[in-house]
Backbone as a printed PyTorch tensor [residue, N CA C, xyz], in Angstrom:
tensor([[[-37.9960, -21.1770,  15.0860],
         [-36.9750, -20.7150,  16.0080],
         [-35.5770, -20.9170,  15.4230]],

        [[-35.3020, -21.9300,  14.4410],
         [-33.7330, -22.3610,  14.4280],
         [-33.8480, -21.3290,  12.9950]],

        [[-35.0230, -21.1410,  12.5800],
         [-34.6020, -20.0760,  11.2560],
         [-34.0570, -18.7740,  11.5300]],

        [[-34.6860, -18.6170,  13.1160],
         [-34.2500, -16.8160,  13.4700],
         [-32.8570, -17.2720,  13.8200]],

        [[-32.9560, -18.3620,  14.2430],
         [-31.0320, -18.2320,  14.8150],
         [-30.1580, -18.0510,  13.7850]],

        [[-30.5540, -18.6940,  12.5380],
         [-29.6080, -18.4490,  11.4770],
         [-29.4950, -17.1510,  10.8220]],

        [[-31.0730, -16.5830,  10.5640],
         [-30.8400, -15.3510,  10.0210],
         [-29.7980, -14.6710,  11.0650]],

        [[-29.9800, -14.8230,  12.7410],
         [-29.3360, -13.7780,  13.8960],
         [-27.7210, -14.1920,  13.4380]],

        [[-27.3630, -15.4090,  12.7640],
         [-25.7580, -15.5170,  13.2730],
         [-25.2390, -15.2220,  11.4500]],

        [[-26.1470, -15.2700,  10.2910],
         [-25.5920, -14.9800,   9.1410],
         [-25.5220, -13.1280,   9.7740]],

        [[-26.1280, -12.4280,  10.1050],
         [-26.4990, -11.2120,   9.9600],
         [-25.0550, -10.7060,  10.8150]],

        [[-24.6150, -11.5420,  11.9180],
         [-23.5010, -11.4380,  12.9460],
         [-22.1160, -11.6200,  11.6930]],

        [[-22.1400, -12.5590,  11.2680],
         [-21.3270, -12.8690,  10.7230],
         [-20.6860, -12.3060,   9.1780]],

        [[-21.8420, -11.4450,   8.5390],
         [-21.7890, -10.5490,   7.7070],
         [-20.2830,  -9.1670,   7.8090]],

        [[-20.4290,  -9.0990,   8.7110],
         [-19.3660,  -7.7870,   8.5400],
         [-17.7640,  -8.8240,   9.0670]],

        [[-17.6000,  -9.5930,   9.3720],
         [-16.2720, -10.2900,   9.0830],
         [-15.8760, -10.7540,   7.5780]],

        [[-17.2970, -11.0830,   6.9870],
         [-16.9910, -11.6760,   5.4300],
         [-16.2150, -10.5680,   5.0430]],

        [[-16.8870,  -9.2830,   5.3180],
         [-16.4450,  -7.8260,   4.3440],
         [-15.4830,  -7.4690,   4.8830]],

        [[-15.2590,  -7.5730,   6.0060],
         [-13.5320,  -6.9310,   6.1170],
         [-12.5140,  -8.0840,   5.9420]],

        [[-12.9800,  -9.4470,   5.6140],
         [-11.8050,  -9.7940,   5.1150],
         [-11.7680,  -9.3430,   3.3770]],

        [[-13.1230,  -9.7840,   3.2690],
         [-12.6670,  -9.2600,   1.6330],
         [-12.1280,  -7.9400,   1.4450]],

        [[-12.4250,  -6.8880,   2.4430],
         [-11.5950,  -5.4440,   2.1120],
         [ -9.7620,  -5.5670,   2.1230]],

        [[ -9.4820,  -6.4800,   3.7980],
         [ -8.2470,  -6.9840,   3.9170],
         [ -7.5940,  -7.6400,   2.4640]],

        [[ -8.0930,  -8.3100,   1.5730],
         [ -7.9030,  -8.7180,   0.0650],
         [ -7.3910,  -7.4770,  -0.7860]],

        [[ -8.6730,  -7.1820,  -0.5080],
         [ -8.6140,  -5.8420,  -1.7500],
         [ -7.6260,  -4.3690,  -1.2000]],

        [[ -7.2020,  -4.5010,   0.0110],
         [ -6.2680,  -3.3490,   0.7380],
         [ -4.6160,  -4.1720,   0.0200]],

        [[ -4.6370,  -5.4760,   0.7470],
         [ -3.6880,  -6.1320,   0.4850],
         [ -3.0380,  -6.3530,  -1.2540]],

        [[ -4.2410,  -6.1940,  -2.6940],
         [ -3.6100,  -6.3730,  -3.6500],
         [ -3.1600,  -4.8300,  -3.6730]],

        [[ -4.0170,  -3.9460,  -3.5120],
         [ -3.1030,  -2.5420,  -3.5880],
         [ -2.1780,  -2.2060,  -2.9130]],

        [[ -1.7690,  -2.9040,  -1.9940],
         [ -0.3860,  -2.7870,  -1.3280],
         [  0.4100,  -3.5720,  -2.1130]],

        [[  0.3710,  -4.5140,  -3.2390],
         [  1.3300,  -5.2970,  -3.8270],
         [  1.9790,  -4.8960,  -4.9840]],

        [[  0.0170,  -4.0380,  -5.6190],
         [ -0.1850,  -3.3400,  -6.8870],
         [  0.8900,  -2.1010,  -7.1180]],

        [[  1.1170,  -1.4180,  -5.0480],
         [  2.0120,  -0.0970,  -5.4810],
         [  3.7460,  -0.9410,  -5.9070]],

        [[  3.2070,  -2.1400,  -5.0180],
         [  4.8200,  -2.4660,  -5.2180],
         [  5.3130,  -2.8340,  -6.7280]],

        [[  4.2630,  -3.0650,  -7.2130],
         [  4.6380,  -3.8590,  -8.7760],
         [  4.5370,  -2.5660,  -9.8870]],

        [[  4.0170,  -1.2710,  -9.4380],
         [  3.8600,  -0.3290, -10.1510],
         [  5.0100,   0.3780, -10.0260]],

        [[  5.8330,   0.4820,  -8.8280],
         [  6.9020,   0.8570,  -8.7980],
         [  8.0750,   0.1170,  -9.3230]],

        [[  8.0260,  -1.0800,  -8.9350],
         [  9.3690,  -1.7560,  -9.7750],
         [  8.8910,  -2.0840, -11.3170]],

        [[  8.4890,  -1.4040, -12.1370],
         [  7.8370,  -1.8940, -13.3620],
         [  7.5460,  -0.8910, -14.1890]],

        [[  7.4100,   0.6630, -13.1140],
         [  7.2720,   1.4540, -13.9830],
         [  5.7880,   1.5810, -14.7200]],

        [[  4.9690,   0.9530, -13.6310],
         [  3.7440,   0.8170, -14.9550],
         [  3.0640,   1.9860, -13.9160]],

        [[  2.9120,   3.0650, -14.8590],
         [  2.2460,   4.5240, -14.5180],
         [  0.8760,   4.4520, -14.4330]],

        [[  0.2330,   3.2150, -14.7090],
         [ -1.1980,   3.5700, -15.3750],
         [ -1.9000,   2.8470, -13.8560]],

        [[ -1.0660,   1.5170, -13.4410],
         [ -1.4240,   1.3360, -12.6160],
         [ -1.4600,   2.1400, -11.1570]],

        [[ -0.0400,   2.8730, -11.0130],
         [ -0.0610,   3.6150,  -9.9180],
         [ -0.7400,   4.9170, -10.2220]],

        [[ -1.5730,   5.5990, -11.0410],
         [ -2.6370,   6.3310, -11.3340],
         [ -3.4080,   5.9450, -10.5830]],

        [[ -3.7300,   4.6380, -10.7540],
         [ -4.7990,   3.7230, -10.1090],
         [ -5.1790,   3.7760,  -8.6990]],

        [[ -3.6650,   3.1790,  -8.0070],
         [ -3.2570,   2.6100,  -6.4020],
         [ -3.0920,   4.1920,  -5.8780]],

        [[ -2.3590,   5.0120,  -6.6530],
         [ -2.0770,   6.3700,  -5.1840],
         [ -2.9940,   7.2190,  -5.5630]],

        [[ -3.4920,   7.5570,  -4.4880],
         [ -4.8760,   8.2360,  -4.0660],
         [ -4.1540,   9.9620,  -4.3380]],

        [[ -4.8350,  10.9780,  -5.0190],
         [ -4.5590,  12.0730,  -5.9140],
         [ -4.2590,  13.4280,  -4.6350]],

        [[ -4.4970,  12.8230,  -3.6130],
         [ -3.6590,  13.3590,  -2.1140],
         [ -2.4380,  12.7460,  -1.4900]],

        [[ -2.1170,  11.8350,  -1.9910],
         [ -1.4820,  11.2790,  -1.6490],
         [  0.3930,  12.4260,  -0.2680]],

        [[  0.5710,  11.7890,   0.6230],
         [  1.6210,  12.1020,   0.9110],
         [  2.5480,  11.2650,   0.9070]],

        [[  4.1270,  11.1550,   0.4170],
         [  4.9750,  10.2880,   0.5780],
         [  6.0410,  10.7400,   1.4420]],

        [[  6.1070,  10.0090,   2.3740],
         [  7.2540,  10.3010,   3.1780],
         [  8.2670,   9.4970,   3.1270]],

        [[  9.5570,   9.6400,   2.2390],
         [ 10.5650,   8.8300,   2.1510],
         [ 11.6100,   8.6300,   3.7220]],

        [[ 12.0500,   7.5990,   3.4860],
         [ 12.9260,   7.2450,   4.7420],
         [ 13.8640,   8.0440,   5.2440]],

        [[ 14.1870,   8.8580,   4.0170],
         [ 15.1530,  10.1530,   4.3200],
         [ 14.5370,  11.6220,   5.0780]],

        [[ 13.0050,  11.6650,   4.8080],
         [ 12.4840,  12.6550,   5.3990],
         [ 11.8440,  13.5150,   4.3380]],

        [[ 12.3450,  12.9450,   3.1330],
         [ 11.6000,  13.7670,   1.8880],
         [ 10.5900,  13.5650,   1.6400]],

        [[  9.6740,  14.1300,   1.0170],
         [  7.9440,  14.3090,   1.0390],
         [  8.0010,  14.1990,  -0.1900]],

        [[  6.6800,  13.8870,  -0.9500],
         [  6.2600,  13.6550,  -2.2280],
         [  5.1110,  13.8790,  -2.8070]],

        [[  4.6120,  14.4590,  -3.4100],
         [  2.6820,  14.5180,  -3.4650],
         [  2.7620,  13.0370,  -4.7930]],

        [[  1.4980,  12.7930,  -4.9460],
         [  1.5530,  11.7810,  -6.1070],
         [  2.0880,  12.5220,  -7.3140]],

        [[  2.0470,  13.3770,  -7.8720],
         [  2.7170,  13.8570,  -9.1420],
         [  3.9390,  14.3810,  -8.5210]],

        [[  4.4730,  14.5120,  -7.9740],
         [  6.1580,  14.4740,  -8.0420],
         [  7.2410,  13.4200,  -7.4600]],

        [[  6.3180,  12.0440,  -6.8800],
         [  6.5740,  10.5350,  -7.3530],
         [  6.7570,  10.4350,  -8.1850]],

        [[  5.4390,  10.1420,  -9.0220],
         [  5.7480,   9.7060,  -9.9850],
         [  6.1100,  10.2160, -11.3290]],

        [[  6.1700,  11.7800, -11.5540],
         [  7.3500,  12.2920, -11.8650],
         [  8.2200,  11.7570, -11.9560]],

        [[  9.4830,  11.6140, -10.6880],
         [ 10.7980,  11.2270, -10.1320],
         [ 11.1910,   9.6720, -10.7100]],

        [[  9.8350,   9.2170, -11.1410],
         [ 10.1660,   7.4390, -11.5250],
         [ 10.1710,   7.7650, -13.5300]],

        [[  9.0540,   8.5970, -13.7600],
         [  9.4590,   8.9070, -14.7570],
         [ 10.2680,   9.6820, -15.5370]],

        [[ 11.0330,  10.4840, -14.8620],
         [ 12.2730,  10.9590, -15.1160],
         [ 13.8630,  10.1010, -14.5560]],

        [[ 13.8130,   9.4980, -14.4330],
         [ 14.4880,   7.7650, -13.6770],
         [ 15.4090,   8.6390, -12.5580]],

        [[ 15.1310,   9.4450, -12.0940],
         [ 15.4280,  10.2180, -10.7280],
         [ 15.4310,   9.3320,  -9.5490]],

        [[ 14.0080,   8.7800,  -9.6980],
         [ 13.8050,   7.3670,  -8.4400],
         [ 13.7710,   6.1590,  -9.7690]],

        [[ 14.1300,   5.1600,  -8.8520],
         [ 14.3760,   3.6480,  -9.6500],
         [ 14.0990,   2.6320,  -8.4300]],

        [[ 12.8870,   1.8580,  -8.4470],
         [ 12.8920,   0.8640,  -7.5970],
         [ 13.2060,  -0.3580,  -8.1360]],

        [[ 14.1310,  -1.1790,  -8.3610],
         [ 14.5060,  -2.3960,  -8.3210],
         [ 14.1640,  -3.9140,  -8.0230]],

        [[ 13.5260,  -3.5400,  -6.9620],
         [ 13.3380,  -4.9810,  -6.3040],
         [ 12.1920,  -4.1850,  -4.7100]],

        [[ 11.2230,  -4.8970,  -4.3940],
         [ 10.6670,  -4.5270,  -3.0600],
         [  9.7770,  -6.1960,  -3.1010]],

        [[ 10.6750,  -6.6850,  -1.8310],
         [ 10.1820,  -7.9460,  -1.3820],
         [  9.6020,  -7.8780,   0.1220]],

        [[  8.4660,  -8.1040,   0.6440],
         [  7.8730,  -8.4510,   1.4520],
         [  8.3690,  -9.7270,   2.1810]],

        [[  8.4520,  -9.3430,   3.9690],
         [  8.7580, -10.0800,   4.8940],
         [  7.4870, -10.4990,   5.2510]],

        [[  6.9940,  -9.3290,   5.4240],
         [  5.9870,  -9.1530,   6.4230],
         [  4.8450,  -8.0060,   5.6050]],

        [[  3.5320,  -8.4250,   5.6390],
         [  2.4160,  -7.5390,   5.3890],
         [  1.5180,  -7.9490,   5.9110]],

        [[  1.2200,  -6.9490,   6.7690],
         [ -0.2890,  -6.8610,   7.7210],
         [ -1.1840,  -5.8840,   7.6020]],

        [[ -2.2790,  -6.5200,   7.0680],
         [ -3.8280,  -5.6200,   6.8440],
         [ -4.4740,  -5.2960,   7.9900]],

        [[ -4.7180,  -4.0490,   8.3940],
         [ -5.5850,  -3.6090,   8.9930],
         [ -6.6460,  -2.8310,   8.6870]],

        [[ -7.7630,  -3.3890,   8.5010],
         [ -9.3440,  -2.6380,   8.1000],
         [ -9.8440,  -1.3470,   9.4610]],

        [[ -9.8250,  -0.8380,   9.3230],
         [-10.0640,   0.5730,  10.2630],
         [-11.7690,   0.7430,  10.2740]],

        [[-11.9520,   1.0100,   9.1370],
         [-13.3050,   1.4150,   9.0300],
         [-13.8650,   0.8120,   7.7120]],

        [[-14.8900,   1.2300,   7.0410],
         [-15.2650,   0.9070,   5.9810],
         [-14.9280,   1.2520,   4.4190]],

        [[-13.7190,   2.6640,   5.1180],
         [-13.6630,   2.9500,   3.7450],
         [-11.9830,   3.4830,   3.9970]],

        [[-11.1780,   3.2470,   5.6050],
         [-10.0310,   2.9640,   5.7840],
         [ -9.1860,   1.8520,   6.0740]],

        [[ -7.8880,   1.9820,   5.4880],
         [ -7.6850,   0.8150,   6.1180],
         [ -5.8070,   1.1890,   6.1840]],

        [[ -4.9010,   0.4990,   6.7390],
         [ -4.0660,   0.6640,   7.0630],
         [ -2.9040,  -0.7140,   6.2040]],

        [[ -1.5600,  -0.6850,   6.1920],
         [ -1.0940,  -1.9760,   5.8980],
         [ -0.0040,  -1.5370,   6.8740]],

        [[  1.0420,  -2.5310,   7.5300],
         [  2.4960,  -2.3350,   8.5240],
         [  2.8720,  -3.6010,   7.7570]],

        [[  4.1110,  -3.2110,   7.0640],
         [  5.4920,  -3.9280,   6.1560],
         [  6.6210,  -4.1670,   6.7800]],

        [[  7.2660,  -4.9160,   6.4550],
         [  8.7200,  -5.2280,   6.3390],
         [  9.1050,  -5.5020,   5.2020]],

        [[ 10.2160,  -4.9220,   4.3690],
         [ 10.3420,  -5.3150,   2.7420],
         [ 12.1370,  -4.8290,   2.4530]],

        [[ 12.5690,  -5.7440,   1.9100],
         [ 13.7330,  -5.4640,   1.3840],
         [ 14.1330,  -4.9080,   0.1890]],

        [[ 14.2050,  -3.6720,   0.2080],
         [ 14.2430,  -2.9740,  -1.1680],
         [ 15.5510,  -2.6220,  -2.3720]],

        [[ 15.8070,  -2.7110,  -3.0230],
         [ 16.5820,  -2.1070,  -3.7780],
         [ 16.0490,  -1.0970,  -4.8750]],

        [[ 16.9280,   0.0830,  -4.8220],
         [ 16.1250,   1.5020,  -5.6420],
         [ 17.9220,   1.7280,  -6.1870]],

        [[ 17.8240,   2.2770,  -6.8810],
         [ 19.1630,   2.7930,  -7.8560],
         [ 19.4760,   4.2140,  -7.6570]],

        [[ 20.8950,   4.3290,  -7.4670],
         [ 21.5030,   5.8300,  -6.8000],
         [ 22.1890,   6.0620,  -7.3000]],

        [[ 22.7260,   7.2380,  -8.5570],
         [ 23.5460,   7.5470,  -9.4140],
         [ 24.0220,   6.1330, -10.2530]],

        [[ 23.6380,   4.9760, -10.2380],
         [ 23.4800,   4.1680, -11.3480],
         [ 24.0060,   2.9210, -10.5190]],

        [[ 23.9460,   3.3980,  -8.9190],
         [ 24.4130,   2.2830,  -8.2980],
         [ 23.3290,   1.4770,  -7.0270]],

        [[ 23.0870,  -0.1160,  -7.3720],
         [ 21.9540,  -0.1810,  -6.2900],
         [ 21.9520,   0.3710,  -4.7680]],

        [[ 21.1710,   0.1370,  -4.5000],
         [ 21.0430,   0.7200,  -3.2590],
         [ 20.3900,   0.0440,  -2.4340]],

        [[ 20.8770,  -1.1640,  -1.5660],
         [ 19.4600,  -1.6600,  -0.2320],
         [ 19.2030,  -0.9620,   0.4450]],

        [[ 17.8210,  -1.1730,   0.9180],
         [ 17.1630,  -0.7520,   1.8750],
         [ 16.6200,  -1.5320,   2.6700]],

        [[ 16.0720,  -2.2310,   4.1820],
         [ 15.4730,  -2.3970,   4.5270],
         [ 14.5480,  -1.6280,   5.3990]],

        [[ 13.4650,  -1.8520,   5.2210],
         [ 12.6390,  -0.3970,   5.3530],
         [ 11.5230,  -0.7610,   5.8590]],

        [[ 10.8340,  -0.4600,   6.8970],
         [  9.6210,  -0.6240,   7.5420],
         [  8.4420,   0.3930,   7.1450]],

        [[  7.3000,  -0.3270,   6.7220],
         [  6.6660,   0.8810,   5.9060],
         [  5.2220,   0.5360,   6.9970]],

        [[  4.1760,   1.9290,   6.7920],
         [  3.2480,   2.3360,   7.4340],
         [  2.4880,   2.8690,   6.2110]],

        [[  1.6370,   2.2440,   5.7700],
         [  0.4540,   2.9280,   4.3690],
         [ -0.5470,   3.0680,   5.1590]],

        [[ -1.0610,   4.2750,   4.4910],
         [ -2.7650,   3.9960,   4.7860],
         [ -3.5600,   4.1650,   3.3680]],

        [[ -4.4500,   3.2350,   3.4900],
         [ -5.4800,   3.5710,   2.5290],
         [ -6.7500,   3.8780,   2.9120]],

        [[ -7.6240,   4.5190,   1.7750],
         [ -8.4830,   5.0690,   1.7790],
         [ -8.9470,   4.2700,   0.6400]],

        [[-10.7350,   3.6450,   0.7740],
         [-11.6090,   3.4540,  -0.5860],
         [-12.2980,   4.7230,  -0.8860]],

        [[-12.0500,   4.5550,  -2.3080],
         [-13.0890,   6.0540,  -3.1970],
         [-13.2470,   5.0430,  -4.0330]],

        [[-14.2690,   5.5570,  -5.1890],
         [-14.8480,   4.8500,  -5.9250],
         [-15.0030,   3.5980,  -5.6200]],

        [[-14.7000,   2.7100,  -4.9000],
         [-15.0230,   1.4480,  -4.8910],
         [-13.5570,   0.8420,  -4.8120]],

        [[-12.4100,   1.7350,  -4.8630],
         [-11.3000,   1.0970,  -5.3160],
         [-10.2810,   1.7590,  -3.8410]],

        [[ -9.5970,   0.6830,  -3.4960],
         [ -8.5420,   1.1970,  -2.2240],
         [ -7.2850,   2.2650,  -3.0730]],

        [[ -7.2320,   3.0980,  -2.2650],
         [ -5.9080,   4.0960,  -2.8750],
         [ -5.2410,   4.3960,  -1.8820]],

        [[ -3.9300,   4.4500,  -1.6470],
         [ -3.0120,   4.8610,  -0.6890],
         [ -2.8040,   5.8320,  -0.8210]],

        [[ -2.9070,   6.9300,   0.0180],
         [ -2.9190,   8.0360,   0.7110],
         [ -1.7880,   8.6830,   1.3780]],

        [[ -1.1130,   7.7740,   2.3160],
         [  0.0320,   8.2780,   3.0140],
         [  0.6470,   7.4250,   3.1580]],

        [[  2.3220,   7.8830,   2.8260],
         [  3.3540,   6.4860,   3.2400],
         [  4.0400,   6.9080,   4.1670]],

        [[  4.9400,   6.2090,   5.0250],
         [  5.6730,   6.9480,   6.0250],
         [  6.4050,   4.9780,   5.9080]],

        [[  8.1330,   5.4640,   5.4140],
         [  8.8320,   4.5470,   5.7710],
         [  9.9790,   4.4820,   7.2780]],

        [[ 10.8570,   3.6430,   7.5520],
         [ 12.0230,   4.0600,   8.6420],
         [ 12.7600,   2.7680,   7.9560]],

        [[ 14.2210,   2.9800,   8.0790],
         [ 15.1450,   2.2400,   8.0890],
         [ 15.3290,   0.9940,   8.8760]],

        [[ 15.6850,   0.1730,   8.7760],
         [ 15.8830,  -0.8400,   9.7300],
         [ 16.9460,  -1.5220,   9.7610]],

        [[ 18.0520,  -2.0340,  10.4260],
         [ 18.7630,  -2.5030,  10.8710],
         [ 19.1120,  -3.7560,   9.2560]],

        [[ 20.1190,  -3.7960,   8.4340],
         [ 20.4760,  -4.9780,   7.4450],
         [ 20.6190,  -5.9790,   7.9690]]])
């Protein structure tokens, strides 16, 4: 009897292990876009933005993943600095998941910084085994 209880409460307890470990693995690709952007490392954000990707900048401008990252490799866009207040994982499903930010940004504007504080809304999506962000949608927030 105390063996079925354990198999009944490991078997219960199984799908919290996995969405925290997804919450992990959502959470380094939410760090991964941030470090791919201030760093310039292309190979990684190949990686992190999902090949649908939509970007919706705070201004209202849209982006597919190749004319991001385009814009970073033509130093058109320049991110500087993106520090986290606040990051919260939300696991949706098994193969969605969501992040809600607070981050203080600096990006470069005709050669002059630029803050931002900016409230961001990602979603990701797993393919291959690997989380990719899909859609960004930022808003301004109050300095």
């Amino acid at each position: 009897m105390l063996n079925r209880i354990l198999v009944v409460f490991v078997l219960l307890a199984l799908p919290a292990f996995s969405a925290t470990g997804a919450a992990k693995a959502v959470e380094e690709a939410e760090r991964g876009w941030a470090k791919g952007v201030t760093t310039n490392d292309f190979a990684l954000l190949e990686k992190v933005l999902a090949d649908d990707l939509t970007y919706t900048h705070s201004t209202g401008a849209a982006d597919t993943k190749q004319s991001y990252i385009g814009n970073l490799k033509s130093g058109k866009a320049k991110y500087v600095k993106v520090d986290y207040e606040q990051l919260k994982v939300q696991v949706l499903t098994r193969d969605v998941a969501i992040t809600i930010c607070r981050a203080q940004f600096v990006t470069m504007a005709d050669g002059k910084p630029n803050p931002a504080h900016l409230s961001l809304l990602h979603v990701f999506r797993k393919k291959g085994g690997e989380w990719q962000l899909v859609a960004h949608q930022s808003a301004r927030l109050p300095q």
